[in-house]
C-alpha positions as CSV (number, residue, x, y, z in Angstrom):
1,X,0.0,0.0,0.0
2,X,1.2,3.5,-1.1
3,X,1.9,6.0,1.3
4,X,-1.2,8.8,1.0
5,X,0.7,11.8,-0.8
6,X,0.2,15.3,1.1
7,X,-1.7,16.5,-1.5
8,X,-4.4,13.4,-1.4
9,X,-4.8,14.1,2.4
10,X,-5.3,18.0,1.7
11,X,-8.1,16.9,-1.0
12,X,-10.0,14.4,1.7
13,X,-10.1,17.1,4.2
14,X,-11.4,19.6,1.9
15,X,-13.8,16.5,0.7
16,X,-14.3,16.0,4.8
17,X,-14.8,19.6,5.3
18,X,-17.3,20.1,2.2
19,X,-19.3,17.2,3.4
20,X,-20.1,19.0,6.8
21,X,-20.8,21.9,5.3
22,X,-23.1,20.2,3.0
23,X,-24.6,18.7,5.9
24,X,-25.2,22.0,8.1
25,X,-26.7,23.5,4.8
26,X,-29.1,21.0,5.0
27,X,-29.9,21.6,8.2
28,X,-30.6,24.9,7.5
29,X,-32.1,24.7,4.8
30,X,-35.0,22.6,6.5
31,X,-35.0,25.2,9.4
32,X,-35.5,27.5,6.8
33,X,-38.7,25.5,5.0
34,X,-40.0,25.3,8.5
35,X,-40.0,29.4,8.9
36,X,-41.7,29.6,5.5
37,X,-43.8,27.2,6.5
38,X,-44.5,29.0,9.5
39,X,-44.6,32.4,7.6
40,X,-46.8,31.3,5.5
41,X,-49.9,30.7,7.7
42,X,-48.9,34.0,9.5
43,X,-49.9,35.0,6.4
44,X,-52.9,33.4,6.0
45,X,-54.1,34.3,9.8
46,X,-53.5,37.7,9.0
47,X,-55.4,37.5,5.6
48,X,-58.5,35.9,7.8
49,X,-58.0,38.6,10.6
50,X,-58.0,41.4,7.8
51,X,-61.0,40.4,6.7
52,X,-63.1,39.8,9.9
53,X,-61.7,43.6,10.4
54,X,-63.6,44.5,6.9
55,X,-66.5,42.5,8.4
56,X,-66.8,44.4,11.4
57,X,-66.1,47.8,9.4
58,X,-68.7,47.0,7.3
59,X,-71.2,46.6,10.2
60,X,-70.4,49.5,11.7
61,X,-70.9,51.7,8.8
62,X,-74.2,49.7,8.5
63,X,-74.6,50.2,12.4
64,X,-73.9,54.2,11.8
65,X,-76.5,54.4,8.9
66,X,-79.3,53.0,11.7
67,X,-78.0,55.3,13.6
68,X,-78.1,58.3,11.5
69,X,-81.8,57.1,10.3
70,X,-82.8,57.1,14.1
71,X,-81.7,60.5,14.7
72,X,-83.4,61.6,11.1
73,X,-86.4,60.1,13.1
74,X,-86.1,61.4,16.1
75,X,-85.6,64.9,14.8
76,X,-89.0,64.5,12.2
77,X,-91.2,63.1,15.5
78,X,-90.2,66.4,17.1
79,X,-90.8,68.6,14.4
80,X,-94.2,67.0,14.0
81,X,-94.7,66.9,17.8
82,X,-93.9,70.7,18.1
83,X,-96.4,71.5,15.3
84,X,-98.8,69.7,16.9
85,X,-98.5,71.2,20.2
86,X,-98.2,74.9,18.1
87,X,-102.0,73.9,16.7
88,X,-103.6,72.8,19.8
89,X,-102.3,76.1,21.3
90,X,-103.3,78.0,18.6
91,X,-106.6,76.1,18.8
92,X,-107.2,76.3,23.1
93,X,-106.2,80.3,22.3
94,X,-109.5,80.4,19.7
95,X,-111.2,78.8,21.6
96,X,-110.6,80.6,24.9
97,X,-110.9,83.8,23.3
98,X,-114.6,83.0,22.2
99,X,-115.5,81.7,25.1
């Protein structure tokens, strides 16, 4: 058996060396598919939460139209309630005065 010439060993350490680089490259790259992995339904739970947020924005406007209709009401009853009340013045002050 031939001794191994310097140059042989230099070549299986690089070959050595390579291999455990290989093998820590590996090893991230699956750490890395589990991040995107894990990125990705980050992703996807935001997507959901942004649109329950939409959902609920919507409902709100929806609540704030009500709203706005109530108050529309509420100021038209008045108004009808304060005429009425102007008339049955106006009426008891006839009526009073011919009395």
């Amino acid at each position: 058996m031939e001794p191994i010439s310097h140059d042989d060993r230099l070549i299986l350490q690089l070959i050595e060396r390579l291999t455990r680089v290989e093998t820590k490259l590996d090893t991230m790259m699956e750490v890395l598919e589990r991040s995107n992995a894990r990125v990705m339904a980050m992703d996807d739970d935001l997507k959901c939460l942004a649109d329950r947020v939409s959902k609920v924005e919507a409902d709100a406007c929806r609540a704030n139209d009500r709203i706005d209709d109530s108050k529309a009401m509420v100021v038209k009853v008045g108004t009808v309630t304060s005429t009425a009340i102007g008339l049955l013045i106006n009426a008891l002050g006839i009526y009073l005065s011919h009395r």
